[in-house]
N, C-alpha and C positions, 0 to 999 in steps of 0.2 A: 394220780395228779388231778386237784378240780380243773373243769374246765370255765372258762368265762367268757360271756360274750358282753362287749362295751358299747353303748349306739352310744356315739359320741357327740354332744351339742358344744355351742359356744360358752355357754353359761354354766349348764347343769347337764352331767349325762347320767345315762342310766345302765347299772348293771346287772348282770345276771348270773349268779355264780352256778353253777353246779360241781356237787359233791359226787366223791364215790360211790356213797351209797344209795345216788339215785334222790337226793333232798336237793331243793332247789330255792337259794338266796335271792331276794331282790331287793336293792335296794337305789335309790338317786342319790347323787355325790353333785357339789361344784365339782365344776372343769377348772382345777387348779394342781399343782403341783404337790401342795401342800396336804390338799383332801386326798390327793391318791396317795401320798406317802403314808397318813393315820389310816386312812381303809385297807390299803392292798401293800401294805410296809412291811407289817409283823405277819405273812401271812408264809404259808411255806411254797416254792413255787410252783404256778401253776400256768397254764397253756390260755391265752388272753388273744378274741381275735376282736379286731376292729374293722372299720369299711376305711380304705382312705379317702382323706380328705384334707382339707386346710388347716385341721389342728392336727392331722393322725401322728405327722413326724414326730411333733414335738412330745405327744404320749406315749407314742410305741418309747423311744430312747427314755422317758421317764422311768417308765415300767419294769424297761429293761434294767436299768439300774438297781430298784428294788428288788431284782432276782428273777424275775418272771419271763417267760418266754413266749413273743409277743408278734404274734402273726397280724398284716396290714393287708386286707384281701381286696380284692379289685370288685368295686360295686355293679360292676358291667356282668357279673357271672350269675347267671338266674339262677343254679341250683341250686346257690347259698339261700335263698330264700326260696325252697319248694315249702317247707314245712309250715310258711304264715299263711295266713286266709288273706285274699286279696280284697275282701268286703270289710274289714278292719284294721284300722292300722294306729298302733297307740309307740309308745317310745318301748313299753314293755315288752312288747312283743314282737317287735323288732331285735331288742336284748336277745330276748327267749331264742329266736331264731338264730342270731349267730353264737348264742350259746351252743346247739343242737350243731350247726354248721361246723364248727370248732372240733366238736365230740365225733362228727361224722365224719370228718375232714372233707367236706363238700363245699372246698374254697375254692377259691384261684389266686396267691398271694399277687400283689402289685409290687412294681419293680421299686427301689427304693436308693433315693439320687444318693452318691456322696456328696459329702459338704462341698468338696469343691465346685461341683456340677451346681449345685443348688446357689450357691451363693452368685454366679454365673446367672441361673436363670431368672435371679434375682434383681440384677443390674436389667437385665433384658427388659423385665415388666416393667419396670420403671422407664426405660429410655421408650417401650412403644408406648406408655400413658405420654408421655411429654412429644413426641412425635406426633399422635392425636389429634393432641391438643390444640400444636403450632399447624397442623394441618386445617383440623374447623376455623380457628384463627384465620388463615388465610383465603381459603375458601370465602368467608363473610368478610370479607377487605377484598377480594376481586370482585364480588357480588354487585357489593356497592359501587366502585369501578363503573364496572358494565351499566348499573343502573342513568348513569351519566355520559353515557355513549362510548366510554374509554377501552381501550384494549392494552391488557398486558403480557407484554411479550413470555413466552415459557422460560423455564431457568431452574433452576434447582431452587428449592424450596427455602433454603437459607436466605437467598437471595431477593426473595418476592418482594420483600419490605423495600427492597432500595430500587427495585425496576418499579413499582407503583410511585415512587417518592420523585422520580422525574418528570413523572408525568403531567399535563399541563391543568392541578386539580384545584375545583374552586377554593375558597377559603372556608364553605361549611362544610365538604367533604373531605378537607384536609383533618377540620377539628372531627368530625367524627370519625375519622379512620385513626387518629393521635392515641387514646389510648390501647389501640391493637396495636399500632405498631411498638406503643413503650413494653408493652407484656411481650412482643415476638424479642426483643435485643436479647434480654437475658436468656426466653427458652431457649434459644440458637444457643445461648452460650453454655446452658445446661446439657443441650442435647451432643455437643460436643465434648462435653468431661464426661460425656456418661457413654460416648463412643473411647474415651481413652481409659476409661476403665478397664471396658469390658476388652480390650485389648491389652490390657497390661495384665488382667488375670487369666487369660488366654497364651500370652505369650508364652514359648518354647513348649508350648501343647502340640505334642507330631502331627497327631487325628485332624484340629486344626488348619496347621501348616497346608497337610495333606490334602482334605475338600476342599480350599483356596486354590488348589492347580485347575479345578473343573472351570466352565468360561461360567462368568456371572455370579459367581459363587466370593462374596466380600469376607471379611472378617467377621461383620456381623451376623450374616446367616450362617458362618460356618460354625460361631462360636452357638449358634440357637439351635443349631443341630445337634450337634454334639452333647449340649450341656440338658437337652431334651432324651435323647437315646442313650447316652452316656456306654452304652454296652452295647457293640452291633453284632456279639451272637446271640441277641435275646431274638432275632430275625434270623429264622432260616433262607429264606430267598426275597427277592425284593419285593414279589406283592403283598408278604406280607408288610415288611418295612413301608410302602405304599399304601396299604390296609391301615396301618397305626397311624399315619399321619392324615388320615382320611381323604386320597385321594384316586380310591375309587370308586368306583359308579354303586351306588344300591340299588338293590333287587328286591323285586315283590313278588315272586313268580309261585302261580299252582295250575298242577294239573297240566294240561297241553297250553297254556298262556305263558311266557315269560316277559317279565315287564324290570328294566334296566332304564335306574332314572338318575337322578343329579347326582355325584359324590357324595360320601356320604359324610362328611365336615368331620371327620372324629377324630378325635386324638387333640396334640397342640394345635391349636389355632395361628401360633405365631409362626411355626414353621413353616405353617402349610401356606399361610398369607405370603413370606416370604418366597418361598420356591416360584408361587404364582408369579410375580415381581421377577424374579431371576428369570424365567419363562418370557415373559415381556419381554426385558433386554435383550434375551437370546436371539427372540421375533425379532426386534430391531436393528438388530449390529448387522454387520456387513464385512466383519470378516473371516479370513477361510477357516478359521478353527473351529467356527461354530457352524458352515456350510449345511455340514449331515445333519444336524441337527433342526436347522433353519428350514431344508427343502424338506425335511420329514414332518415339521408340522404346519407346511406351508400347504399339503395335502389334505390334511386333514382341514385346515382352512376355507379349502376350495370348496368341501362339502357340507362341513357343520359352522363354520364361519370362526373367527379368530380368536374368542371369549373360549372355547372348546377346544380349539386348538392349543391354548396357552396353558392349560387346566392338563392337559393330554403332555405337553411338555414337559409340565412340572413333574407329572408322575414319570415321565423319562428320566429326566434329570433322578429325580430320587432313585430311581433303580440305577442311575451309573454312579451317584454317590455310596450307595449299598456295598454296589460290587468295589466300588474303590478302597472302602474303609474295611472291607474285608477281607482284602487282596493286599491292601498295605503298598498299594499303586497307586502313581500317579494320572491324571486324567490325559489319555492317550487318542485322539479324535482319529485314529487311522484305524482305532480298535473297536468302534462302534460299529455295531452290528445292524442287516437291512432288517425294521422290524415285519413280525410274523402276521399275513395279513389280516389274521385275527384281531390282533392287536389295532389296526388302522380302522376294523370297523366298530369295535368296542369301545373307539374314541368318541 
């Protein structure tokens, strides 16, 4: 069976075939459907690996179709590229190496969403672009505010337009705040069809259901966990699960020094934003369900201050999300555990 390695671009990718008998094809294609059907159509099948990425999905399933068996490797695994030179780097030789990769099997495949999960994470990126948005939005409408001595009372973000709009505001920072506020009516009204979406393709989802008993834990983050993880024995224990969402500490460490610095931000980004937020409320509420929770990183608080604390939460939370959707339990606050003082000083 040849083997092929595909560097995949937007426009035009490049590929590398290799033969049985040790002969090695190259050539550049469009990135179209079409081009892969007359190149790699009439071919007999063979072992095709790619790096994921933004177009991977939509190729690996093409390919697959053609007949071909179509490995999507995770770009975070150095061995796949031992065999390039680090002093050059062309699209061919990129090919060449996950041709070589392919044939060696010196991969790490990457996890790969169903449709259901993806179309899910789909609505997600959409609803945090338009979230963003109404956020910068309102940010430079209270700016302006302040720049005229005014104060606007807190409120939930839907609401900023109408607590500014009583306020007692000239007539030329009425007219320069008028077309923010005409652009925030409708985002509110976008950002709320795109919360009942993601709740309508969510609903009678158990896993779902489930991470919603935890304290702080909305539809939203649970549906963004979920459709992010999709599979939670792809984690054997929660650091790692904590590890993928990049929520813990990176290390630089040689020799007799060890040096333990900020998170190390990997994985989704949306999750991880989110959990941090869930950690917030947690900090903030006042009542007893979330107590152990609340006096455990109230400690850590006292020492590395509340930003670190909240971060330190969050990776709590994840590990009792981990154990929940593993357990197929609901979130039980008499069942949390004192943590190990390891743990309090790694915060």
């Amino acid at each position: 069976m040849d083997t092929i390695g595909l560097d995949l671009h937007k426009r035009e990718s490049q590929l590398c075939i290799g033969h049985d008998d040790g002969s090695v094809e190259e050539r550049r294609i469009v990135t179209s459907r079409e081009r892969f059907a007359v190149v790699l159509g009439g071919r007999a099948p063979a072992r095709i690996l790619l790096e994921a990425s933004t177009e991977s999905e939509w190729v690996a399933r093409c390919l697959e179709q053609l007949g071909h068996q179509v490995i999507v490797a995770d770009p975070n695994f150095a061995p796949m590229y031992a065999t390039r030179s680090r002093r050059t780097k062309t699209d061919r030789r990129d090919a060449r190496t996950l041709m070589e990769a392919c044939r060696l099997g010196a991969y790490r495949p990457a996890y790969r969403l169903s449709d259901a999960r993806r179309h899910v994470r789909a609505e997600l990126a959409v609803r945090e672009a338009l979230v963003r948005t109404r956020t910068r939005y309102i940010a430079l409408a209270k700016a302006l505010v302040r720049r005229d001595g005014l104060r606007v009372a807190a409120s939930e973000a839907h609401l900023a337009a109408r607590r500014i709009g009583v306020l007692e505001l000239s007539d030329a920072l009425r007219a320069e705040l008028a077309p923010l506020f005409t652009v925030l009516e409708p985002l509110n009204a976008q950002i709320a069809a795109a919360d009942r979406r993601i709740a309508a393709a969510s609903e009678g989802d158990p896993i779902v259901a489930l991470l919603m008993t935890a304290p702080s834990i909305g539809p939203i983050t649970a549906s963004a966990i979920v459709a992010t993880v999709d599979d939670i024995t792809r984690f054997a224990s929660a650091p790692q699960f904590a590890a993928f969402l990049g929520l813990v500490p990176g290390e630089r460490s040689s020799g007799e020094k060890r040096r333990i610095g900020r998170i190390t931000k990997a994985g989704n980004s949306r999750v991880r934003y989110l959990l941090v937020e869930a950690g917030w409320r947690i900090l903030r509420a006042k009542d007893a369900e979330t107590a152990a929770l609340r006096a455990w990183a109230m400690q850590i608080a006292g020492r590395r201050g509340k930003r670190i604390a909240v971060v330190a939460l969050a990776r709590r939370l994840a590990g009792i999300l981990h154990a929940m959707w593993r357990d197929g339990q609901p979130y039980q606050a008499a069942k949390l555990r004192a943590p190990r003082p390891s743990m309090l000083r790694s915060a």
